[in-house]
N, C-alpha and C positions, 0 to 999 in steps of 0.2 A: 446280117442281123442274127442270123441262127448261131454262127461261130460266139457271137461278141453274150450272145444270153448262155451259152453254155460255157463259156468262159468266166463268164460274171458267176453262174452256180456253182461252180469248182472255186472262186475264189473264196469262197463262205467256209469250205472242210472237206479237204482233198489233199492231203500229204503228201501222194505222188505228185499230185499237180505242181505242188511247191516245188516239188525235188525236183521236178520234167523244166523246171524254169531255166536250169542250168544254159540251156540250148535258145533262151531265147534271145534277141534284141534288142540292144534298149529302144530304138525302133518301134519294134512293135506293140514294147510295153506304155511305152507313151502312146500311142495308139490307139490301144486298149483305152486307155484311160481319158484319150479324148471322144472317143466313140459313147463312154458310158455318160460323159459329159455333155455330148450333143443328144441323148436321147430324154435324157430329163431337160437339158434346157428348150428342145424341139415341143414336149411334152406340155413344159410349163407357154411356152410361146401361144402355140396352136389354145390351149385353156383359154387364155387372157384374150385373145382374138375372140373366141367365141365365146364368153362372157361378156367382155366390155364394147366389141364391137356394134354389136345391135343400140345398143347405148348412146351411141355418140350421137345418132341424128337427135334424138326426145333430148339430147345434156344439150346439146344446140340451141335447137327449139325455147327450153323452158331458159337457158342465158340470153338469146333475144328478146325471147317474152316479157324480160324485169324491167327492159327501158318503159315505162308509162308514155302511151296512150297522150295523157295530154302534154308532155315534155317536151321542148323542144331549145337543143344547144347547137347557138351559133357560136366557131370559133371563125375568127375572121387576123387576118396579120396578128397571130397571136393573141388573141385575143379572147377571153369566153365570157358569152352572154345565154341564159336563161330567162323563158319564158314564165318561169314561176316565180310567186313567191319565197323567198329566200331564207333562213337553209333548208334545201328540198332534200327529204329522205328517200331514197330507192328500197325497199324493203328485201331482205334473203332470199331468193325461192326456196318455199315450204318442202320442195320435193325434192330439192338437193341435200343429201343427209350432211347435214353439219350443227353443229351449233357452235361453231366458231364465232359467228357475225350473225349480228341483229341487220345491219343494214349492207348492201353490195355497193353502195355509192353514195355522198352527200355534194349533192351542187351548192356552192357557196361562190358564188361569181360576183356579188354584188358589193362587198366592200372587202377591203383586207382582211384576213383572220387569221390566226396561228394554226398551220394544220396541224403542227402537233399536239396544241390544244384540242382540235377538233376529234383528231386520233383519243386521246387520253377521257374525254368527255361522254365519246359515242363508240359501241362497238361498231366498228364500221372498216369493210375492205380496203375501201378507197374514196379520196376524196378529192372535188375539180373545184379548183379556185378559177379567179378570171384569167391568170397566165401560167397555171401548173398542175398535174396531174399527179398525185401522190395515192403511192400503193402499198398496203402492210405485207409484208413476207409471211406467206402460209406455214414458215416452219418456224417462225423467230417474230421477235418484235419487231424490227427492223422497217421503216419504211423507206420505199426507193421514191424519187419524186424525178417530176419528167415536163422538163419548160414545155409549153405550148409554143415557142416563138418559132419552127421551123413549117408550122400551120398555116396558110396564106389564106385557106377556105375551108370549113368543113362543117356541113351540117346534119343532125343529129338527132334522129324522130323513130319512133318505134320501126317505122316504114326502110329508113333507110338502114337500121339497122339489122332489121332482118334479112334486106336484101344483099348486105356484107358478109351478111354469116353463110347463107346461099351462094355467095360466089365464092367465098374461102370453106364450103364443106366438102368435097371433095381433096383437099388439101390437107384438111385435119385426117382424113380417114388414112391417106398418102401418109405422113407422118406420121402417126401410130403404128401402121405396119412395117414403117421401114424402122424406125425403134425396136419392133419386136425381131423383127428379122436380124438388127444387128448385133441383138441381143442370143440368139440361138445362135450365131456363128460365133461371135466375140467370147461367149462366157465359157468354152469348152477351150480355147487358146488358154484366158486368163486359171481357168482349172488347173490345165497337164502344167502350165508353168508352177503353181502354185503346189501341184501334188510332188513336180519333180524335187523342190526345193524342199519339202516338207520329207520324202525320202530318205534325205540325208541324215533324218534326225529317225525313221524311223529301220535306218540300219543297224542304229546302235542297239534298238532291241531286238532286233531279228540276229545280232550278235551275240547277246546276252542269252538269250534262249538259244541260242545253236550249243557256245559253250556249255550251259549246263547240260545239256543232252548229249555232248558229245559230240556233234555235226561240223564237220568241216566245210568252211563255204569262203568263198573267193569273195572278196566286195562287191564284183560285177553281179554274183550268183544273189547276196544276202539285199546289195540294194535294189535286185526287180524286183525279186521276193516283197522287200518293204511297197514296193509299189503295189503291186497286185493285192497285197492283202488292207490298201488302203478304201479299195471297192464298195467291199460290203458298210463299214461307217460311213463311206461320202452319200449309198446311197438312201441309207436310214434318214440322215441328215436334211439332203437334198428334198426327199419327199416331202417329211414335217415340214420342214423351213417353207419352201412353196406351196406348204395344207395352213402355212401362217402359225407353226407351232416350233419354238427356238427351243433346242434343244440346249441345255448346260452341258460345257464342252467337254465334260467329263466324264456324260456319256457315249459319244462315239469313240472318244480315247480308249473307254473303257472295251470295248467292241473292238478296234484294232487291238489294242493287246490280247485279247482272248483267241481272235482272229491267226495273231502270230505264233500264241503259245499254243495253239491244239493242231495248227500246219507244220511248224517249223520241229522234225522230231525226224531221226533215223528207222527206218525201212527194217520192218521185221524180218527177221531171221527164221528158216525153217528148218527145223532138226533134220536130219535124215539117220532112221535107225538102221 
């Protein structure tokens, strides 16, 4: 860790450093660069854990809590029947911030309807007819709808619902960790592929500025080069982006070019009189 922070501060303005690259690997330049990748994505992991995790039991909770008390759905060989009067509104939890949806569910079991009408009519999540579960897409208009006919039995009461969310909570906690975990391994792969590829493009300026200075460099020498000095904008980038602030790309561009023009220069000369 000592090595990969003192190498990460020399890649910000160190001209030797640039020039000392001659000798290294491509190896261990990708290296470098997944190392800097698994520390922010380790970084942003561990955050999200310890933000959202505490969370999930009270997100549990208050999504159990919206079935009503006096509700009660039976589906039976495909079948759905409610105990209420009909169309029953399930109202949003207050305390889920959204204002996406006025209602989380409309039971309409009792005679035919057009769910898309009911979608169009009501803001509403989701809605159960007598043989179909229909859900709107949280990113899109889209609704997915889902037969009841592979249902033989299933009923459906505050009681029993909370005791589904009880035995599938330890599963949701299971699940979100292992997402975050695949995410701090996965995302430092998909980086060095991505910075390796991106290299290529940032050789030609690490050429352009050798030429006017006069600096002779081999491709192998000019494309680590381009690697390393791609460090310091991923990690300007990296932090906003994961602080939830999108940078215009034309700022860290801006930063690797600076990055290359104040590195990439010939090794001073000392007179001897």
């Amino acid at each position: 860790m000592r090595s990969l922070i003192t190498t990460f501060r020399q890649t910000w303005y160190n001209p030797q450093f640039y020039r000392s690259l001659r000798t290294v690997s491509l190896f261990k330049a990708y290296r470098y660069l997944a190392g800097v990748f698994f520390v922010f994505s380790m970084l942003f992991g561990l955050a999200v854990l310890a933000i959202f995790t505490p969370r999930i039991g009270p997100m549990l909770d208050t999504i159990a809590g919206t079935f009503p008390d006096e509700l009660e759905i039976i589906i039976e060989n495909g079948i759905a029947n409610s105990n209420q009067e009909e169309n029953f509104f399930i109202p949003w939890p207050e305390n889920l911030n959204t204002n996406e949806f006025e209602w989380i569910a409309i039971t309409a079991t009792e005679e035919s309807q057009d769910i898309q009408t009911l979608f169009e009519e009501h803001n509403t999540l989701s809605v159960l007819t007598s043989d179909t579960l229909a859900v709107r897409s949280l990113s899109s208009s889209d609704v997915g709808t889902y037969p009841l006919s592979d249902i033989e039995y299933a009923r459906l009461t505050s009681e029993t619902v909370m005791a589904w969310v009880d035995d599938y909570r330890v599963l949701v906690y299971v699940a979100v960790i292992s997402m975050v975990v695949l995410f701090i391994f996965l995302f430092p792969l998909i980086g060095v592929v991505w910075s390796a590829l991106f290299g290529f493009v940032g050789v030609m300026l690490v050429y352009l500025v050798a030429g006017m200075r006069g600096v002779t460099l081999s491709f192998r020498h000019a494309y680590i080069q381009a690697l390393y000095a791609l460090s310091p904008a991923l990690a300007v980038s990296l932090v906003l982006f994961f602080g939830g602030i999108a940078l215009p790309i034309q700022i860290p561009l801006l930063l690797y070019i600076l990055v290359i023009v104040f590195n990439i220069k010939k090794p001073l000369t000392t007179l001897v009189v």
